[in-house]
C-alpha distance (Angstrom), angle and dihedral (degrees) to the residues before:
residue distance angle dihedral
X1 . . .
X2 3.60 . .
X3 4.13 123.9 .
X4 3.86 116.5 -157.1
X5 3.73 111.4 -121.4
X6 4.39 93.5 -95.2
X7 3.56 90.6 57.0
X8 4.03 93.8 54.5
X9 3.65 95.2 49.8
X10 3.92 86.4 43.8
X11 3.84 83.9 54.9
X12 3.51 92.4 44.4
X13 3.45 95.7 49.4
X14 4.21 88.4 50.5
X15 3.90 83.5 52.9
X16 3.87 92.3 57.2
X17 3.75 91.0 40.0
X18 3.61 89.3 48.1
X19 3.90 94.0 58.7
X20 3.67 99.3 43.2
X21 3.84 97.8 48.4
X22 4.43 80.3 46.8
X23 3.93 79.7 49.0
X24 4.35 94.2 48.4
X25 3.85 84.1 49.5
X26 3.26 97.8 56.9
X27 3.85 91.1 51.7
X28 3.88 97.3 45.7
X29 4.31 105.0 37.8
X30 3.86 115.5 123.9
X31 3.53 105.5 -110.9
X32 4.06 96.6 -150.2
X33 4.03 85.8 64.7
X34 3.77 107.9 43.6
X35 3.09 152.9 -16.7
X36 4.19 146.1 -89.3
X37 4.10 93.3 -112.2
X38 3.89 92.2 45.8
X39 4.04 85.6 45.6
X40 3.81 85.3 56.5
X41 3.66 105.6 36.6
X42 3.31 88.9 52.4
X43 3.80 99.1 49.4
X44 3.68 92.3 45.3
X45 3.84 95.8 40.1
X46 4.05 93.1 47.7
X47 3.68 117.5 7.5
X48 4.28 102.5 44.5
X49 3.79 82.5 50.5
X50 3.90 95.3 47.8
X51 4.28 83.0 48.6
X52 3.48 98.2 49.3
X53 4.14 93.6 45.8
X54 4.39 84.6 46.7
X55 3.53 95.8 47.5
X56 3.65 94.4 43.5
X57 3.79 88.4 45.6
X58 3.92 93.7 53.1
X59 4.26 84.1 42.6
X60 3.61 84.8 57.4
X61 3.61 97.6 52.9
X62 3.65 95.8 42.4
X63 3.72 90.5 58.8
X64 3.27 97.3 44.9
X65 4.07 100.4 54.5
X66 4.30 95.3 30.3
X67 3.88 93.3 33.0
X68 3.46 137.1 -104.2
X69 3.75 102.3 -83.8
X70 4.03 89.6 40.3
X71 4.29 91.4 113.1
């Protein structure tokens, strides 16, 4: 399967966006409910997937109605 180049940099982009909201969980979980590894696994596991599949998604689109050599 081949991705033009938008929808690589939007997946790229979901990666990064992926790790930093991982990295704001870590920094803001309620400590009486869980725990720092369950905070992670579960960011990791669930939400950089869900970023990558958005921003690849929104790539995809872009390069589809500006072209795929518009970036």
């Amino acid at each position: 399967m081949r991705f033009s180049k938008p929808a690589l940099m939007g997946a790229g982009l979901g990666f990064a966006m992926g790790i930093a909201f991982t990295v704001f969980a870590l920094f803001q979980y309620d400590r009486t409910e869980t725990n720092a590894r369950d905070v992670a696994i579960t960011g990791l596991l669930i939400g950089l997937p869900f970023s990558v599949l958005i921003g690849l998604a929104i790539g995809g689109l872009w390069s589809r109605y500006m072209g795929p050599n518009s970036l």
